[in-house]
C-alpha positions as CSV (number, residue, x, y, z in Angstrom):
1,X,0.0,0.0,0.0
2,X,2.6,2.4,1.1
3,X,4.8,1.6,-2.7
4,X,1.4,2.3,-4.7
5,X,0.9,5.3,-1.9
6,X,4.5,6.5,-2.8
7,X,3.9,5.9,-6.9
8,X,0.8,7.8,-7.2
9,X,2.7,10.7,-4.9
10,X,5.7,11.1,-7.5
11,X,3.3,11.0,-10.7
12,X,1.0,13.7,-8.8
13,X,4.1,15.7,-8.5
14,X,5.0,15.5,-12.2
15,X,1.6,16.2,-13.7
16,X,1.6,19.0,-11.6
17,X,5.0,20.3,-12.9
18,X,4.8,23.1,-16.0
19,X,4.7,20.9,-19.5
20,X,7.4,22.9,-21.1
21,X,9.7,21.8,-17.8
22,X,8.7,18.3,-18.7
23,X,9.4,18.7,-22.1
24,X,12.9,20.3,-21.6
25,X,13.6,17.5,-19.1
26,X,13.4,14.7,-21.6
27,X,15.1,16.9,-24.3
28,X,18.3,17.1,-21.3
29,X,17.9,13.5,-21.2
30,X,18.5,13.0,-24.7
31,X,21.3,15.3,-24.9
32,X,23.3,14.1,-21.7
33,X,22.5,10.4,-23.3
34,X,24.0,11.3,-26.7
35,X,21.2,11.1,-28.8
36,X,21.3,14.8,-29.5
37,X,25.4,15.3,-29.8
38,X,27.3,18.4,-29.3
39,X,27.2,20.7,-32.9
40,X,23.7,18.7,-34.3
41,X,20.5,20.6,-34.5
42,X,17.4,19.7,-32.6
43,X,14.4,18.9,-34.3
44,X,12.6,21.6,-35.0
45,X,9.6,23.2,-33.3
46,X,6.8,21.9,-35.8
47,X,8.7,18.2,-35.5
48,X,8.6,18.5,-31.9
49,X,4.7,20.0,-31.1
50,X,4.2,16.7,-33.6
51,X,6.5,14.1,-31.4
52,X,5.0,15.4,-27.7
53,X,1.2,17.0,-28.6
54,X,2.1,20.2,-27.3
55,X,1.7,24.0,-28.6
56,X,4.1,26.0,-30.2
57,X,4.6,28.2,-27.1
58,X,5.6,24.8,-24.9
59,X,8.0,24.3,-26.8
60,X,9.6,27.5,-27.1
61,X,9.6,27.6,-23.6
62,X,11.8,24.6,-23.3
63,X,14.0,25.5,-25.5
64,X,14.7,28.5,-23.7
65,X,15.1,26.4,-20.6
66,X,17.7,24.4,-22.1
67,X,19.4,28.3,-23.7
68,X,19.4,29.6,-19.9
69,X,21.1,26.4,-18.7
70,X,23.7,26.7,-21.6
71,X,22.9,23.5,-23.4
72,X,21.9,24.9,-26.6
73,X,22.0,28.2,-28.2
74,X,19.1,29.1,-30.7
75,X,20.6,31.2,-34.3
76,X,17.5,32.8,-36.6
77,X,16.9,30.5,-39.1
78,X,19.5,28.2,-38.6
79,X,17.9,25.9,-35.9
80,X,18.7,25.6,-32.0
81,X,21.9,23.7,-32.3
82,X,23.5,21.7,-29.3
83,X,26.7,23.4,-27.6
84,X,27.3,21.4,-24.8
85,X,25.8,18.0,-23.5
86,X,26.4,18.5,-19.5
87,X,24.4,21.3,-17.9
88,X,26.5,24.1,-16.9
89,X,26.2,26.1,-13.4
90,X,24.3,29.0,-14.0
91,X,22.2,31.5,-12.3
92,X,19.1,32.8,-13.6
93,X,17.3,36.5,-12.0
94,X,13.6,36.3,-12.4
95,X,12.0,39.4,-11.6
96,X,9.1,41.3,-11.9
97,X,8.6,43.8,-8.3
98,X,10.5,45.1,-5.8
99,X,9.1,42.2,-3.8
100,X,10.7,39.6,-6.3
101,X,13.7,41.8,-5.7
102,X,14.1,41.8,-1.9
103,X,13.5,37.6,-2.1
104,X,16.6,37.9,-4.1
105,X,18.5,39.1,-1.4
106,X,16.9,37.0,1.0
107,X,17.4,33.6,-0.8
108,X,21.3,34.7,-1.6
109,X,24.1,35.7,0.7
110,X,26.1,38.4,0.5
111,X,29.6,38.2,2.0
112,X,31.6,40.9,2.5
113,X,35.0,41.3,2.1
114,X,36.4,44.5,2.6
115,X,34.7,48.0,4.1
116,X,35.6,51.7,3.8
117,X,34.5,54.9,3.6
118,X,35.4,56.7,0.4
119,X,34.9,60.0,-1.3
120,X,34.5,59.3,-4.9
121,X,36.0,61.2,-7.9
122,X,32.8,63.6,-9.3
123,X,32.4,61.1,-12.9
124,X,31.5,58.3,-10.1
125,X,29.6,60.5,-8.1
126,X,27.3,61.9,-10.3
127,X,26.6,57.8,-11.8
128,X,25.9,57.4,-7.9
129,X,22.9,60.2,-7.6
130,X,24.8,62.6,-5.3
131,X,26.6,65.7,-5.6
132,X,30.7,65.3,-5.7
133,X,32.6,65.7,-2.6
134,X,30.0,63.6,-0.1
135,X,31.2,60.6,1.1
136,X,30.0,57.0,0.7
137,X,30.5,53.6,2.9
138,X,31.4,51.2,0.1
139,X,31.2,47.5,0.5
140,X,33.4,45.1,-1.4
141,X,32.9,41.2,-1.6
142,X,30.7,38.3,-3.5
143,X,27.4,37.2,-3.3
144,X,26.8,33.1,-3.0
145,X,23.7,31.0,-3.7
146,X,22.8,28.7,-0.7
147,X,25.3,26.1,-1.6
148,X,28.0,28.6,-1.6
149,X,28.5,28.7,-5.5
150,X,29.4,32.2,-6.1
151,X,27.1,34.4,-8.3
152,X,28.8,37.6,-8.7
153,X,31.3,40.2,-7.4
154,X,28.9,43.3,-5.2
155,X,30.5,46.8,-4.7
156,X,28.0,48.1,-2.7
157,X,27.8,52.4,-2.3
158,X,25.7,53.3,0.8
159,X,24.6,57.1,1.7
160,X,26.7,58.6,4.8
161,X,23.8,59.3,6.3
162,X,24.0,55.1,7.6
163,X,28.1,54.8,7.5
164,X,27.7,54.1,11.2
165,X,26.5,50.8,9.7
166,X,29.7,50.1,9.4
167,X,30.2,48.3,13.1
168,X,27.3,46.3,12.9
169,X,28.4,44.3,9.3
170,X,29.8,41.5,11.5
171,X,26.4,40.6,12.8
172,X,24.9,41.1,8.9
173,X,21.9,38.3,9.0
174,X,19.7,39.4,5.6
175,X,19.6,41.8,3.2
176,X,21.4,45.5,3.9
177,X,18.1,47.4,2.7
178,X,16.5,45.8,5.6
179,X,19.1,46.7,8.4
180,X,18.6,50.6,6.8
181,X,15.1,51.0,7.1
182,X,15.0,49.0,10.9
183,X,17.3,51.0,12.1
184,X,16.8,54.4,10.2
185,X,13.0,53.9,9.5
186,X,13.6,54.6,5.4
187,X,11.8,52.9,3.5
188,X,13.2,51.6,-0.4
189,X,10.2,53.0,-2.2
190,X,11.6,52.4,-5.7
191,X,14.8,50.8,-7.2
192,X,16.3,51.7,-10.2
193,X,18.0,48.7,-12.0
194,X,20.5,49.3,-15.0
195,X,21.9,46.3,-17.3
196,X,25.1,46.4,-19.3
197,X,27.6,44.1,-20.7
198,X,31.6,44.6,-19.5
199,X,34.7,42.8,-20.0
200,X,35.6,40.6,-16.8
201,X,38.5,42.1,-15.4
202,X,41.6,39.9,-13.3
203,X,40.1,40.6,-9.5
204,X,36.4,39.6,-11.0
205,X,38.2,36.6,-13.1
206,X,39.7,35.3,-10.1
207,X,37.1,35.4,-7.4
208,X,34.7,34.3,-9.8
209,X,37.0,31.2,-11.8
210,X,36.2,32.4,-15.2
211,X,38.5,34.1,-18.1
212,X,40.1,37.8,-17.7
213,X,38.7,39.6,-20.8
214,X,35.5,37.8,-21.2
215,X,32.4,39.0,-21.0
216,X,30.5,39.8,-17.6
217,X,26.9,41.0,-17.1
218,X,26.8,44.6,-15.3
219,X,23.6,45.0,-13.0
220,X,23.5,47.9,-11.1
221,X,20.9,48.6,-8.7
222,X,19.5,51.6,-7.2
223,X,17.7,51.3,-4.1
224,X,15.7,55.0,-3.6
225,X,14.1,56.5,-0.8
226,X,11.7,59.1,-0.5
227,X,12.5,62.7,-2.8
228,X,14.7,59.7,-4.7
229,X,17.5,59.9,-2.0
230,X,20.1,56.7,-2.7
231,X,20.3,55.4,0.1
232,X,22.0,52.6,-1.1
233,X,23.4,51.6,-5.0
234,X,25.0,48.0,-5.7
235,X,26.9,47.4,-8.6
236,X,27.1,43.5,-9.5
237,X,29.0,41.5,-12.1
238,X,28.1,38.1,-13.8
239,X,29.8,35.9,-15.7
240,X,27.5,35.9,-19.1
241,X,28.2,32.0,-19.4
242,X,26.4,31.9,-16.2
243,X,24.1,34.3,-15.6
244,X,20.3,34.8,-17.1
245,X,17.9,37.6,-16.7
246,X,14.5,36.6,-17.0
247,X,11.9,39.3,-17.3
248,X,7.2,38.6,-18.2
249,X,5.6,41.8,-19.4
250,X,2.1,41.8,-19.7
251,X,0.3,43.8,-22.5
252,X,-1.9,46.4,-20.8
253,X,-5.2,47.8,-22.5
254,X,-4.4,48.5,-26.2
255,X,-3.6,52.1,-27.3
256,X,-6.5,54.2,-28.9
């Protein structure tokens, strides 16, 4: 009883799962088992919506699945060709508030290496939000998933007005934004986030393992407080081998 119990359990769980997560799942299995080899094309869309009874979108989805996790990469109108046939570590950034935000920095840790207070020159300044000349606590170290992989290098840039922050870092359990507005009472009431693409340089390379000169995925965040004071701006790089930014915009009423 317990067995058929158990059986019925685990194919509950999988017809609850997404059908493009199913799909990309046996397309994984078929590329980790060789039927799909490094440098051959997968079938194509209309082949597989034939082969698995599924729509058009389903199967776009998976095969941007198997894009995120590095397994294939997709060229217009030359087919979604295999690249690699063991999945990659990779992190992928799925965000659509400020609350999907802040679960970020809840579900990641950031550990800090090194802390000072700094004056920056006025070009950095004025990319900051503040006048030259003020000062800034800035923040130096990597952020980890829960395994302790690491994601990214994080130079964070916090306001003066919370550099006595400074001796309670040590005792850092959560996100930074949150120690602010406890002990400050203010609030993040909008963050302004800016994406670019960088060349890795050595410090990155080496704290991350990847290769000096290659590409690295520039997010910098703004986290705003009331009269758009910064209280706080992060600037993160990402390997791009490893790193995906996933992003669902819904179409609002049409446009008379």
């Amino acid at each position: 009883m317990t067995g058929t119990a158990t059986r019925r359990s685990a194919g509950h769980r999988e017809a609850e799962r997404p059908r493009y997560q199913q799909l990309a799942d046996v397309l994984i299995g078929r590329i980790e088992g060789g039927d799909y080899p490094v440098g051959s094309l997968l079938p194509t869309e209309s082949h597989l919506c034939a082969e698995f009874d599924v729509s058009r979108f389903t199967v776009r989805e998976a095969l941007r699945r198997l894009t995120e996790l590095g397994l294939v990469q997709r060229r217009q109108g030359a087919g979604t060709q295999v690249v690699a046939d063991r999945l990659q570590p990779s992190y992928t950034q799925s965000m659509r508030s400020i609350s999907e935000l802040f679960q970020y920095a809840l579900d990641t840790r950031f550990e800090i290496g090194a802390v000072s207070l700094v004056t920056p020159d006025d070009e950095t300044a004025h990319f900051l939000g503040r006048l030259p000349g003020r000062r800034w606590l800035r923040l130096d170290g990597l952020r980890r998933q829960p395994d302790g992989t690491p994601i990214c290098t994080t130079r964070v840039f916090v306001h003066d007005d919370y550099a006595d922050l400074a001796d309670r870092l040590d005792a850092l359990d959560g996100p930074l934004y949150r120690l602010i507005e406890a002990r400050y009472g203010d609030l993040v009431v909008e963050v302004d986030q800016e994406i670019t693409a960088e060349m890795v340089q050595p410090d990155t390379a080496e704290a991350l393992g990847c290769q000096p000169g290659s590409t690295a995925v520039r997010v910098v965040r703004r986290y705003l407080g009331a009269g758009d004071k910064p209280m706080l701006v992060s600037i993160n790089h990402h390997p791009a081998d490893r790193f995906s930014y996933a992003v669902r915009l819904r179409r609002g009423e049409p446009v008379p």
